[in-house]
N, C-alpha and C positions, 0 to 999 in steps of 0.2 A: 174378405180381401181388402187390401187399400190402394190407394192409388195418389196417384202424384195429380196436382192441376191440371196438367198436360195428359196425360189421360182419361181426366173427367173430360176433359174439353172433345179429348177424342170421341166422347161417348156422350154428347150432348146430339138433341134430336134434333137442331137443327142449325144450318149457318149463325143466325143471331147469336143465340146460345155461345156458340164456337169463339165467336167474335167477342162477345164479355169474358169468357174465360181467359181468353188471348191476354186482354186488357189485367187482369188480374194478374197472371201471372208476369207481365210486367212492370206493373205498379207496382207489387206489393215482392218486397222481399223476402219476407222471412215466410210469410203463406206458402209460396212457391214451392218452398221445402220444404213442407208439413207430407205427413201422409195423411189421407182422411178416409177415413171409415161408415160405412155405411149401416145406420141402426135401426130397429125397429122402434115406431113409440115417441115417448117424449124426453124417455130417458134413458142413458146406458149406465147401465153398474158394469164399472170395471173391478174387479177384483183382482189383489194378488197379497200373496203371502210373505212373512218376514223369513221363513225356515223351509228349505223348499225339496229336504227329504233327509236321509241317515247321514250320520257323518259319525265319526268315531272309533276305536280300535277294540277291538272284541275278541274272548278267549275263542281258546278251540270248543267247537260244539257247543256255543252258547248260541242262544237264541236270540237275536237281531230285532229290536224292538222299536216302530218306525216312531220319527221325532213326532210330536204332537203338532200339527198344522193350524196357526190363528188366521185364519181368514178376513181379512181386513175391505172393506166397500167404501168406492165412493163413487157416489151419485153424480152427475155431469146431466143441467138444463140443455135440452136444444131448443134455440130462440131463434126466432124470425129477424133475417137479416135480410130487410130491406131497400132498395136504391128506386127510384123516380125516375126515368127519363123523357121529358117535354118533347114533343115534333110540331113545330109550330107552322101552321099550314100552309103558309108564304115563305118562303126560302129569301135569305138576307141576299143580299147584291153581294153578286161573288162567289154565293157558296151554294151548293144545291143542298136538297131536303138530305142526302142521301151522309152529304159530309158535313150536315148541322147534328145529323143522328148520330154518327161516328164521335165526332166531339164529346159531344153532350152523355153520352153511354160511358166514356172511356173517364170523365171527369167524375158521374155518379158511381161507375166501379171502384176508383179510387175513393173517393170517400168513403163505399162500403170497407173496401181494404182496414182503411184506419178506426174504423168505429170494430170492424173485430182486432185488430193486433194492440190496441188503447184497452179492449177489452180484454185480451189474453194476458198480459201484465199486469191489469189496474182494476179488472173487474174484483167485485167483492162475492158474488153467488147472490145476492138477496134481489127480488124482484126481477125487471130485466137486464139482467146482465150477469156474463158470464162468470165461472169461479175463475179466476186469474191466477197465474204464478205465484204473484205476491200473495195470497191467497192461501193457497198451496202451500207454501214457503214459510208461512206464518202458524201455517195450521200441522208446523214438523215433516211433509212430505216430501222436502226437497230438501240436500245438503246447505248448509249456510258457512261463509264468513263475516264477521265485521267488521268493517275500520273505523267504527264511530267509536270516538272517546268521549264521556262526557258530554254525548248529543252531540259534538265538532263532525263533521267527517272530515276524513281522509284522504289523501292522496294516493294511489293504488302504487303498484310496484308490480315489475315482472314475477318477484317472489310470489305475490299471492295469488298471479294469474297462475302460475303455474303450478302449484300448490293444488288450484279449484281444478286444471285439469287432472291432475294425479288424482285425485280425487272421487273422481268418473273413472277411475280405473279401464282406459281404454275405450270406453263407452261416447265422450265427446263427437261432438260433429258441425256445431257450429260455435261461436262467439259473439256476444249480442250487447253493446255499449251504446251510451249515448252519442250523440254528436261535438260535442266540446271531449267528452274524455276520449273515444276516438282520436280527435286533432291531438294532444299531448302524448299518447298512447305510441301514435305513427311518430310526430316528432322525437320520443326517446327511443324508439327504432331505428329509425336513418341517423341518429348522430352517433348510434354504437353499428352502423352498418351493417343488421339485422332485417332493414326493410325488405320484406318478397311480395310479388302479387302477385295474381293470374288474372286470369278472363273468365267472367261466367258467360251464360250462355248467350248473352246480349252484347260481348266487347266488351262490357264494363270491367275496367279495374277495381280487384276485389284484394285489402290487405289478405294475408296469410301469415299466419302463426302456428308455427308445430302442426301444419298441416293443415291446420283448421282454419276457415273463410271464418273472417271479422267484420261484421256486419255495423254500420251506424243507421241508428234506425232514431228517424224523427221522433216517432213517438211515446220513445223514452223520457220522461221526465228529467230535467236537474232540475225542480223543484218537490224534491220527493220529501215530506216530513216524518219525522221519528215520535215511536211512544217515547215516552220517558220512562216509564218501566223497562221495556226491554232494549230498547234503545236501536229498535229495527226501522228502518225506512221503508213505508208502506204505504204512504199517504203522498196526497200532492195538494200542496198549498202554497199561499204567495208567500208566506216567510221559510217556503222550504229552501234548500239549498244543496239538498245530495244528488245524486242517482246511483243505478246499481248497475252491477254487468252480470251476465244471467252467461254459463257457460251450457251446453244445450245438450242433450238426446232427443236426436227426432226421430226413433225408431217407433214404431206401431206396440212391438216385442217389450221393450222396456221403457217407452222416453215418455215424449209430449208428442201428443197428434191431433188431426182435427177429427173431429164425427160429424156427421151429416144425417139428417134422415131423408134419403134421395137425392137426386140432384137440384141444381137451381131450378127454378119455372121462373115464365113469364106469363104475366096476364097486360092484353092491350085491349086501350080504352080508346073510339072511337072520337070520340067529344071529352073535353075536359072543362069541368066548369067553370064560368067566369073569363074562358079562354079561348081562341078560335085555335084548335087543332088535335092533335092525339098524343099521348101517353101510354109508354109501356110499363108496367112495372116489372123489377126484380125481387125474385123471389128466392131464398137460400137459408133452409132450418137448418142450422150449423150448431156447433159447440167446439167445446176443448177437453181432452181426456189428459190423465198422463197414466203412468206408474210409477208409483214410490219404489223406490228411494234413487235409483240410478237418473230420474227420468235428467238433472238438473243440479247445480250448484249455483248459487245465487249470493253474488259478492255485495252489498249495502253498504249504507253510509261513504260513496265515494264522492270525494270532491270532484264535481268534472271540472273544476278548470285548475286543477293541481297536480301541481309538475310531476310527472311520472320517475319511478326511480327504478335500478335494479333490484335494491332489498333496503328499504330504508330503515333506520336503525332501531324501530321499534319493531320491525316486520324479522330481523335479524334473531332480533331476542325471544320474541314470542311466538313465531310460526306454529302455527298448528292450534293453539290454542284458545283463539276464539271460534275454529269450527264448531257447528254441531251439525 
């Protein structure tokens, strides 16, 4: 089974418990709409196949001969995702123990947030840390486009957003950009009067595009660096200069989702050393699964601070052709 945050949360043992998940699922954007699955172990093999039974046209009374099935695995770490939270035994002027614990949980969830969704993008698989998108993306599992010419990136275009969603063949469900290309993104929205939003579950205003909620998420890089061989943006370094936009499947069935082995725990420490009061820790074996190929299309080499167009003239000419 999988389940949404808000139903872990529902199934946590206890108010604490209840109250971090709370926290997560407000902090954290794009988590929220993971589904996450529950594994045994330290590792899950997900499997899936490129050919996924008969297809073809056949005389009368021949015999129906099923396709050859390649079975393809990939392995997904679950790692220890842990948060700190200090109760310092004297309560500040003004605040009781009760609302320095509140604080202080809600500020270490969030940073849990960003050390997995920095890891779901940017993680490489080697030691601790998770396999990431780019990752993925790099290693053929995911659809690509690229605007990088010559190592330059690009400036995106409604073309090739919409391109990346055909692409998903119906499958899309979210859109995932940086914060600067975002701002240019919306700004070539409202000046062709295409801008729409909704409310998610918080009030917040959330763009929409062809249905789909557009996400600006911090911790996306525009300092993303390119090989020079492939000329993929994959890295993050001070002379980078791109970022990407990742159009999304968060289905369990085909996309990107989270695994879990159990739910969060907590362990609390009565004394903390060096220090006069208590500490609880958080505790949460998480990972990131997907399935190729639907899971994702993944747009690189984008300038974020480059003026958005509807089909720019190199996007005119060549569409379609630096997919893979």
């Amino acid at each position: 089974m999988a389940y949404s945050l808000a139903e872990l949360k529902a199934a946590a043992p206890n108010d604490f418990l209840k109250g971090v998940m709370d926290f997560f699922i407000e902090e954290t954007q794009l988590m929220r709409k993971l589904k996450w699955v529950t594994v045994a172990g330290l590792t899950a093999n997900v499997t899936y196949t490129e050919d996924r039974g008969v297809a073809g046209f056949y005389g009368i009374n021949e015999e129906i001969v099923p396709n050859e099935i390649h079975p393809k695995t990939l392995a997904h770490s679950v790692l220890e995702l842990v948060g700190e939270v200090e109760i310092p035994r004297l309560a500040k002027k003004g605040f009781s123990q009760e609302s320095i614990l509140e604080m202080n949980t809600r500020n270490e969830t969030r940073r849990m947030g960003e050390v997995y969704e920095e890891g779901m993008f940017y993680g490489t698989g080697q030691g601790q840390s998770l396999a990431g998108l780019h990752a993925h993306a790099n290693g053929g599992f995911m659809q690509e486009i690229h605007l990088a010419s010559s190592g330059t990136p690009g400036a995106c275009s409604l073309l090739r957003l919409n391109q990346a969603i055909q692409m998903m063949r119906g499958k899309a469900q979210v859109i995932c950009m940086s914060l600067n290309t975002y701002l240019y993104f919306n700004a070539l929205l409202q000046e062709k009067g295409s801008y729409t939003t909704d409310r998610d579950e918080f009030g917040q205003l959330v763009t929409m595009y062809q249905g789909l909620p557009v996400m600006a998420l911090p911790v996306l890089s525009e300092k993303e660096t390119n090989d020079s061989t492939t000329e993929r943006y994959n890295g993050i370094g001070a002379a980078g200069a791109a970022s990407s936009i990742w159009v999304l499947n968060l289905r369990t069935s085909d996309g990107v989702f989270g695994i879990q082995n159990g739910g969060m725990t907590t362990d609390h420490f009565d004394k903390i050393e060096r220090k006069v009061g208590e500490k609880v820790r958080l505790v949460w074996d998480c990972g990131l699964a997907i399935y190729p190929k639907w899971c994702g299309v993944r747009i690189d080499g984008v300038d974020p601070v480059g003026q958005w167009t509807l089909a720019g003239a190199a996007d005119a000419a060549d569409a379609g052709e630096t997919e893979t």
